[in-house]
C-alpha positions as CSV (number, residue, x, y, z in Angstrom):
1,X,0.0,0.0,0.0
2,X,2.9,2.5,0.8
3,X,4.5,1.3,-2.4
4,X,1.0,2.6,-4.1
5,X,1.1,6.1,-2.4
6,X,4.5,7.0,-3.4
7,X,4.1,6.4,-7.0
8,X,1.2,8.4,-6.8
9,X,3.1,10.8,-4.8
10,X,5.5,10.9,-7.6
11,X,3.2,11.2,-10.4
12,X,1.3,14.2,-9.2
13,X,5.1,15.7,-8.3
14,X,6.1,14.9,-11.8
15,X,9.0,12.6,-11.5
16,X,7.3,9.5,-13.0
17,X,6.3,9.0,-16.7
18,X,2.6,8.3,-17.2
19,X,2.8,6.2,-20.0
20,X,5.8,4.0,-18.7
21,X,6.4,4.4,-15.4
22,X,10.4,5.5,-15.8
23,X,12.0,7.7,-13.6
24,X,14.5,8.6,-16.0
25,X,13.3,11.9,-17.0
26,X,15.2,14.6,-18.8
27,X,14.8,18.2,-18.3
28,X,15.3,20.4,-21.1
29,X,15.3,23.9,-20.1
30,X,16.6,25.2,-23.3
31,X,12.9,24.3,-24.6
32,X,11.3,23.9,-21.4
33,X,10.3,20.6,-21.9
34,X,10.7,17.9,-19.2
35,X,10.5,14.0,-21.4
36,X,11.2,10.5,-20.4
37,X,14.1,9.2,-21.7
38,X,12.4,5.8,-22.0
39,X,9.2,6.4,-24.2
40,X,9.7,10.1,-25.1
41,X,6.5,11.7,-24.0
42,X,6.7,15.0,-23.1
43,X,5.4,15.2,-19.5
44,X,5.7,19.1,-19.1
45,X,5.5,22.3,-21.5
46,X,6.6,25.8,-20.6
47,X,8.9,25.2,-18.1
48,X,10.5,27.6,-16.1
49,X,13.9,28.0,-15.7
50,X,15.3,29.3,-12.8
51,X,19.3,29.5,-13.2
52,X,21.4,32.8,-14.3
53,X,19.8,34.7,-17.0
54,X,23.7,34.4,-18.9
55,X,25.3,31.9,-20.5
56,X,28.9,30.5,-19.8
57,X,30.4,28.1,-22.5
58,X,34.0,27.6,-20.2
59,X,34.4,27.1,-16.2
60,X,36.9,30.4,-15.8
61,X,33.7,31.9,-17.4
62,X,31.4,30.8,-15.2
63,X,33.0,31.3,-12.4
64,X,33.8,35.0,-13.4
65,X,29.8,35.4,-13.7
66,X,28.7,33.7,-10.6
67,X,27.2,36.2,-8.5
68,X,27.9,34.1,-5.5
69,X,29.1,35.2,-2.5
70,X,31.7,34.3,0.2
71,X,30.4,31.9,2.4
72,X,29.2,33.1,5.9
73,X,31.7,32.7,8.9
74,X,31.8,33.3,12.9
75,X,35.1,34.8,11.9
76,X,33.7,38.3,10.8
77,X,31.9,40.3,13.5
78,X,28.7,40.4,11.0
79,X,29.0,37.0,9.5
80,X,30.5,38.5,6.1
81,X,26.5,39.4,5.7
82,X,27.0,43.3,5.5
83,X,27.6,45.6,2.6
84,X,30.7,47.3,2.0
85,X,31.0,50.0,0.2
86,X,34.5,50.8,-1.5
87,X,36.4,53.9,-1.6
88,X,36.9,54.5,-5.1
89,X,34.8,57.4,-6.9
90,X,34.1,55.8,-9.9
91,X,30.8,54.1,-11.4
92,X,30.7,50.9,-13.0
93,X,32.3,52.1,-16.3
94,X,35.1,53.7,-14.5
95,X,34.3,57.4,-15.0
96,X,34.8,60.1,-12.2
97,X,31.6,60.5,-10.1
98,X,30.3,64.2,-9.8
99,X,31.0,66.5,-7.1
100,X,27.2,65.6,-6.0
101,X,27.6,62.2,-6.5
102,X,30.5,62.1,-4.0
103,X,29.3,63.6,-1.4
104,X,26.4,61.6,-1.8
105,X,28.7,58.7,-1.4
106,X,30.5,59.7,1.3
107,X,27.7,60.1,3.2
108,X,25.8,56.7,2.4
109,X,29.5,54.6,3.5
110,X,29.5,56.6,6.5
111,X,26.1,55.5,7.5
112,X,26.8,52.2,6.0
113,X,30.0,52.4,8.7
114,X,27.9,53.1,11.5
115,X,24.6,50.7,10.9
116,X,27.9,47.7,11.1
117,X,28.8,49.0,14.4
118,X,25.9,50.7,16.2
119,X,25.6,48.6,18.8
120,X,28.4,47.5,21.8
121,X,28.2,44.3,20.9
122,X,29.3,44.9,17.7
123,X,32.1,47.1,18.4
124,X,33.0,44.2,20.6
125,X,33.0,41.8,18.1
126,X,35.1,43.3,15.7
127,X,37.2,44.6,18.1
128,X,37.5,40.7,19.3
129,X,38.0,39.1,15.7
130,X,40.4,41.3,14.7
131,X,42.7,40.6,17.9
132,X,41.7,36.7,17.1
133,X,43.3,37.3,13.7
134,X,46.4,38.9,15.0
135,X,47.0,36.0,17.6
136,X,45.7,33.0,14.6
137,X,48.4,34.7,11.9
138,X,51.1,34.4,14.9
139,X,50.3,31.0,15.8
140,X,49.4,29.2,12.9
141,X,46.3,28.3,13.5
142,X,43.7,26.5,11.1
143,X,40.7,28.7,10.5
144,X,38.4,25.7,11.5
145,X,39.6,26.4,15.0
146,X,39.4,30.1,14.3
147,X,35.4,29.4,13.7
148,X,35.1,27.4,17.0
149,X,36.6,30.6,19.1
150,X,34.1,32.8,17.0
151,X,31.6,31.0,18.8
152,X,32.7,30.2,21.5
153,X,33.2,34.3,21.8
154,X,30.0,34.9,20.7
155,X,28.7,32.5,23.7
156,X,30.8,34.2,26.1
157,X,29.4,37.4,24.9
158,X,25.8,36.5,25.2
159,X,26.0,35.2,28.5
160,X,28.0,38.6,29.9
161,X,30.9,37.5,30.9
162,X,32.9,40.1,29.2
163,X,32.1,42.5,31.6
164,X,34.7,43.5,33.5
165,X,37.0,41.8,31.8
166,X,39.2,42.1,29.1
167,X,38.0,41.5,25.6
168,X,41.8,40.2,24.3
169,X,42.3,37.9,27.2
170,X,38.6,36.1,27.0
171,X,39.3,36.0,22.9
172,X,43.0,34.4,23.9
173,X,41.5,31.6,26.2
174,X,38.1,31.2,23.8
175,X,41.1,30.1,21.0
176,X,43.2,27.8,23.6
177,X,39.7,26.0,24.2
178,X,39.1,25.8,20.9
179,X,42.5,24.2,20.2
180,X,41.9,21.7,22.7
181,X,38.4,21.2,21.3
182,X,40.0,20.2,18.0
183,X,42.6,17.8,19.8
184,X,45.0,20.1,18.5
185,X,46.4,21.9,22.1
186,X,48.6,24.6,22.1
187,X,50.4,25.2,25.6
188,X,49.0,28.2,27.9
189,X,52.4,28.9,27.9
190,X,52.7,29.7,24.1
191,X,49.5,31.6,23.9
192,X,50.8,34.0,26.8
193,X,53.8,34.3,24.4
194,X,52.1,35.7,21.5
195,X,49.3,38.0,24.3
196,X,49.5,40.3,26.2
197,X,48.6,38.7,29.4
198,X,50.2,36.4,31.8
199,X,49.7,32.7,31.8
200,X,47.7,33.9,35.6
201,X,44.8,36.2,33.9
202,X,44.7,33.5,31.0
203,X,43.8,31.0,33.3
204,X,41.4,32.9,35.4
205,X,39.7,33.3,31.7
206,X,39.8,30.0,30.8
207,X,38.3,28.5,34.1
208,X,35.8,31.5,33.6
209,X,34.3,29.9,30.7
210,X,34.2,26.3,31.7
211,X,32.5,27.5,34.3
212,X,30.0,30.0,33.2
213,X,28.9,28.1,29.6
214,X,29.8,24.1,31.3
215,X,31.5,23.2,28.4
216,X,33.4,19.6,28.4
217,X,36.9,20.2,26.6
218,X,39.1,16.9,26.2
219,X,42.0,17.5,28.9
220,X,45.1,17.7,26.5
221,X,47.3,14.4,26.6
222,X,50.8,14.0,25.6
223,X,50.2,12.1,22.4
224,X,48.6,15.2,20.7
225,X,51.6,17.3,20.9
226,X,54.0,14.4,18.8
227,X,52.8,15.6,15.5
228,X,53.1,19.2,16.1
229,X,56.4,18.9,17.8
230,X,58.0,15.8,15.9
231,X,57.7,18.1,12.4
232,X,59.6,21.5,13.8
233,X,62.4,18.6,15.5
234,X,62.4,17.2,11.6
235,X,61.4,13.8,12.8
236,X,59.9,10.7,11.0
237,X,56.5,9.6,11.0
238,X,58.4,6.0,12.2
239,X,60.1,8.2,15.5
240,X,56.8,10.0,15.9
241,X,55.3,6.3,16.1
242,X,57.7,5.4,18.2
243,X,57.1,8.2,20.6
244,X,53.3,7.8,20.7
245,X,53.7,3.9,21.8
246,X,56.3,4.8,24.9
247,X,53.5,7.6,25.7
248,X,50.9,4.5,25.5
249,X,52.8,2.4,28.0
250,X,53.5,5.1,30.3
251,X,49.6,6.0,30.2
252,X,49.1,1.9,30.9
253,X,51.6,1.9,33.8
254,X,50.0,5.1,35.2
255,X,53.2,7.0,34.6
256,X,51.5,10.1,32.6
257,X,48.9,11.2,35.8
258,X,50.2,15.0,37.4
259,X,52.5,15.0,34.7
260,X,52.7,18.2,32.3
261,X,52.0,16.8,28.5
262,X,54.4,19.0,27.1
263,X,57.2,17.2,29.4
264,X,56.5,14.4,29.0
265,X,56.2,14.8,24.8
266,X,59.5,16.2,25.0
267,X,60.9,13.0,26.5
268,X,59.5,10.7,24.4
269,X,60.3,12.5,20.8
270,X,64.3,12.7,22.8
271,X,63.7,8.9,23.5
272,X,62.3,8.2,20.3
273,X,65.0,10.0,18.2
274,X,67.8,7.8,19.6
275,X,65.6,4.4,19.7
276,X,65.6,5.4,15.6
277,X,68.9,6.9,14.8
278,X,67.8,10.4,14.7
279,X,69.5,11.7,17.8
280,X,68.4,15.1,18.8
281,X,70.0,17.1,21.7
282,X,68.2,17.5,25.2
283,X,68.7,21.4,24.4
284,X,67.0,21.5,20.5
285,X,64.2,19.2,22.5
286,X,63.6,22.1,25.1
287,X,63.9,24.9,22.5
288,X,61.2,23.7,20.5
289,X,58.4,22.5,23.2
290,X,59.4,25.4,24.9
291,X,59.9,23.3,28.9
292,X,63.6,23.7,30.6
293,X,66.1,20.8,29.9
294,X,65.9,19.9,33.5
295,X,62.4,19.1,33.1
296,X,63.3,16.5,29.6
297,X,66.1,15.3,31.5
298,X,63.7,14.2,34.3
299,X,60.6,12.8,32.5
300,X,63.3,10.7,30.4
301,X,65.2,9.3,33.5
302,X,61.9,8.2,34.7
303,X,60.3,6.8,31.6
304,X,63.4,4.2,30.4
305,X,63.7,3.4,34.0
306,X,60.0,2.2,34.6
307,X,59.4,1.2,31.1
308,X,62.6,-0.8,30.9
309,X,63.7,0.9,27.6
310,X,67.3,-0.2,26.7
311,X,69.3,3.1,24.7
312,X,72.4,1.9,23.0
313,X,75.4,4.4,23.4
């Protein structure tokens, strides 16, 4: 009985033949015809079309005539929605606009300038991405992760916990949450490099959000630094490997709790790197994951002493 009701379904919508009963139709909006490929009858007459009004007979010529749009993004303070309105006093064919025409112009994009930011939260906003930019640029960060702290921003704003507060430290710990949201962490330590707050008021932020939105971020482990880390060392993918599986054991054994990741990836890409015969100093180690030598020198002694790991000289 369903069976019944969706081929009538269909045939009232179109997409079945009458005479045949195919599904193969063909839609010819050059004529504006719609006919089964099977039988040929012309089902519909007079069709509509509804794409561009021009024609394109190469793909750097339609994509020259496509009329659409960037895509919308958390990354803009208006979502990329809003009109802008460029500097240039010249109409479409590239002749100088009148004295009236100017000022008419100057007028409508400083209206335009003040409808985009005539509210606080606004002002905030693009205040807040453009700092988010600055910090990305410096970083490296993906713009996936840029989208997440747009939000995540954009939740902090809405539920007032801005106030009081600085706007480029909540945007600097809305980006390390997103980071660790991605399973892609980047140390506190690193993101009070590139801001202009200590690692003290970044934390306060950062605990500030869990708090206020109860958000569950994945704690950062060890293992997601490897990639990151093993690359700026100019490490394999086999020594990265190998690092990941010594992290594995130590997580097994219960040698990674109260342990700072970042320590404890150093050790194992300075482990690693001998295991595989590409040695790298205790001081290159430390430079690039940015902890002391002391601290590699310590999370190594105790991982090839409780994992048994034997280092040839």
């Amino acid at each position: 009985m369903s069976k019944v009701l969706e081929k009538k379904d269909k045939n009232q919508l179109g997409l079945v033949c009458p005479e045949c009963g195919s599904t193969e139709l063909i839609r010819d909006y050059t004529r504006g015809e719609s006919i089964c490929s099977n039988c040929g009858l012309v089902i519909h007459e007079h069709m509509v079309d509804s794409g561009p009004e021009w024609r394109a007979f190469t793909a750097e010529e339609k994509n020259q005539r496509s009329r659409v749009g960037a895509p919308t993004t958390f990354r803009m303070p208006d979502k990329g929605l809003s009109t802008m309105i460029g500097k240039q006093n010249t109409d479409s064919f590239g002749k100088k606009l009148s004295a009236k025409k100017r000022r008419l112009m100057y007028r409508l994009r400083k209206w335009n300038f003040r409808s985009i930011i005539h509210s606080s939260k606004r002002r905030n906003l693009a205040h807040a991405m453009s700092e988010m930019q600055r910090l990305a640029s410096q970083m490296g960060i993906s713009r996936d992760i840029m989208e997440t702290a747009a939000v995540l921003y954009r939740k902090v704003i809405e539920n007032g916990l801005t106030r009081g507060r600085s706007i480029d430290a909540m945007i600097a710990a809305s980006l390390y949450l997103a980071c660790r949201l991605h399973n892609l962490p980047r140390p506190l330590d690193e993101i009070e490099q590139y801001s202009r707050f200590d690692r003290k008021e970044l934390g306060y932020c950062v605990r500030t959000i869990l708090s206020k939105l109860r958000i569950k971020v994945p704690r950062a482990k060890a293992t997601d630094f490897i990639p990151r880390f093993g690359n700026e060392l100019g490490l394999s993918a086999k020594t990265q490997r190998t690092a990941i599986k010594i992290l594995e054991q130590a997580r097994e054994k219960g040698l990674t709790s109260g342990k700072d990741p970042t320590g404890l990836a150093a050790a194992a890409l300075y482990i690693a790197s001998m295991l595989e015969g590409e040695r790298r100093t205790q001081s290159e180690v430390s430079r690039v994951v940015a902890v002391t030598e002391v601290t590699v020198r310590n999370r190594y002694r105790e991982l090839i002493r409780d994992l048994n790991i034997q280092i040839g000289r």
